[in-house]
N, C-alpha and C positions, 0 to 999 in steps of 0.2 A: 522406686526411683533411686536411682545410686545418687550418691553425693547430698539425700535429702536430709534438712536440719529445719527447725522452727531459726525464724529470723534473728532472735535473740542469743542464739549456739554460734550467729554470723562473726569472723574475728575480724577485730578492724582493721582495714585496709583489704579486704577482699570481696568480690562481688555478687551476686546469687539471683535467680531471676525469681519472682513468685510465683508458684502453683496451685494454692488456696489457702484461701483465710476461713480458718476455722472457729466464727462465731456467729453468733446470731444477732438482730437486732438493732438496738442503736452503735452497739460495739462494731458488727460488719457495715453499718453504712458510714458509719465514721473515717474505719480502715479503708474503704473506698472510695472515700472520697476523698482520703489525703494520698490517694493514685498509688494505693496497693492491691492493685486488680491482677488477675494472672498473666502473665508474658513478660512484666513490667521487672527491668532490671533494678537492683539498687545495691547499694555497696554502704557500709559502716565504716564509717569515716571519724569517729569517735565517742570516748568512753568518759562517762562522768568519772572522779574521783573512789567516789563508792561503786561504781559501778549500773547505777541506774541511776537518770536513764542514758539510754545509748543514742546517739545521731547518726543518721541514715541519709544518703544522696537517693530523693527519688524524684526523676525526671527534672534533674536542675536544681529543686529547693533542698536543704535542707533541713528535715527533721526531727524531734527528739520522742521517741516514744520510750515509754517506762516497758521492765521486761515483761508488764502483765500483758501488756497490751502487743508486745512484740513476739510474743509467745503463741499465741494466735495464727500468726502466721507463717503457712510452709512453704520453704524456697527448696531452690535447688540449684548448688554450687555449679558456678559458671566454671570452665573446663580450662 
């Protein structure tokens, strides 16, 4: 996939849509149910001071995942 990064390589202020979350478990029903399923656009909207965690726009809310958990997941840079 060209332009493909894990969620957390995402810089802020730019957008990426998801193509798979690569975990297992309580970790992937978690990541999916906080509506990071594949198709799903989301954009990094900002950056803690140290650096984790990061805040994410998906689907209207506002989220903060830490990079473990951001890492997980693979986007792909909207064009």
């Amino acid at each position: 996939m060209a332009g493909s990064k894990t969620l957390n390589q995402l810089p802020v202020g730019s957008a990426a849509v998801v193509r798979r979350v690569n975990a297992g478990g309580i970790m992937q029903r978690r990541l999916l149910d906080l509506g990071l399923v594949p198709g799903t656009r989301v954009e990094a909207v900002g950056r803690s001071p140290l650096g984790d965690p990061i805040a994410y726009n998906i689907r209207g809310a506002v989220i903060a995942l830490r990079q473990e958990e951001s890492s997980l997941v693979l986007v792909e840079l909207e064009s």
